[in-house]
C-alpha positions, 0 to 999 in steps of 0.5 A: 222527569229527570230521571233518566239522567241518573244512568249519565252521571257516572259517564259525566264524571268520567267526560269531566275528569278526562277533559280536567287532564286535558287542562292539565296538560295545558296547564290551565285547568279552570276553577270549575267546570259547566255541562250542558245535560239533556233530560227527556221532556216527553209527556208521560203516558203512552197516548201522549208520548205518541203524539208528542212527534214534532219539535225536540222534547227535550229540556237542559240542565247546566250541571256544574263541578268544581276543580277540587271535586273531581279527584275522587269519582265516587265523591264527583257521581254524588256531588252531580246527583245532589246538584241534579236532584237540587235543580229539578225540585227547583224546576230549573228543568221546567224553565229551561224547557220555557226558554228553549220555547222562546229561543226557537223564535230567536234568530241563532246568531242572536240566541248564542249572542245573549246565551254567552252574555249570560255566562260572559264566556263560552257556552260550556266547558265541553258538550256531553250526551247520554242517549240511552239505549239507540234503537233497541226495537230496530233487529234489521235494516233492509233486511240486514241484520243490526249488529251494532249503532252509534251516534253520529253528532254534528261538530260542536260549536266553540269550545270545541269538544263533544262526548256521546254515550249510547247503548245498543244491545247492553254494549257502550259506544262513545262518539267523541267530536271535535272541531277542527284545530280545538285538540291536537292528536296527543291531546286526543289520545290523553282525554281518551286514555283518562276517559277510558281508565275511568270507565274501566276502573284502570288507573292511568296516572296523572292528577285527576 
């Protein structure tokens, strides 16, 4: 079920490590780092996917890196992938899918305030999607011609900061949003510099 979330790990790594200089730079960095990451949860088989419209199918893992693993990016991609692999033959995708059933009977003010008991804190370093290909059966829109897409997600809740990857076409587009007051301008242009330089294997100094 998990196993469209190997082509997000190397994505992940580089959202941990820009958002880690982003600490950095308020010098602060925390011991370790909390993700939520979507799995598709969709049956499998094309009769049962088909049926499978209402609600959201989708389940989470809460993947989690220390500090001192995010020097070496290789190293970072293989620690998540053990962790991941770990958390499925657990089942941990299974009742986190379990409680998303109970949580959608809970009031929202409710669910955030038992979620973040639990983790005595916010609910996440920052949010983090990996939505694979978007629309890649969708060629025209009104008869004009698709020439490129990207996601549009709503403003994050506290902490603040959200990064989304998507393909369309073999092309990435990252969407990065964020709260408003959460990240000034410089803050801004650092976690994007770091997260590009590490998508594009360029070095753009400063300590991972």
């Amino acid at each position: 079920k998990a196993g469209l979330l190997t082509p997000a790990l190397f994505p992940l790594a580089a959202a941990l490590r820009a958002h880690a200089a982003l600490f950095d730079a308020r010098g602060r960095r925390p011991g370790a780092f909390v993700v939520p990451v979507v799995a598709n949860a969709r049956p499998r088989g094309t009769d049962e996917a088909s049926r499978a419209i209402f609600r959201t199918h989708v389940g989470m893992l809460w993947l989690r890196a220390l500090a001192t693993e995010l020097g070496d990016p290789d190293a970072l991609v293989a620690k998540l992938k053990e962790r991941r692999l770990a958390f499925v033959r657990e089942g941990m995708l299974e009742n986190g899918l379990a409680a998303l059933d109970l949580a959608r009977l809970a009031p929202m003010r409710l669910y955030a305030r038992l979620v973040r008991r639990g983790f005595g804190g916010e609910l996440a370093s920052f949010f983090f999607a990996w939505t694979g290909d978007l629309l890649p059966d969708l060629t025209h829109f009104f008869g004009a011609p698709v020439e490129s897409g990207f996601h549009v997600p709503g403003v994050p809740a506290s902490p603040g900061s959200a990064l989304v990857f998507s393909l369309r076409d073999a092309r990435l587009s990252i969407t990065h949003v964020w709260q408003e007051g959460s990240l000034d301008p410089d803050e801004r242009t650092l976690l994007r510099r770091r997260l590009l330089g590490d998508l594009l294997g360029v070095p753009v100094g400063g300590a991972a």
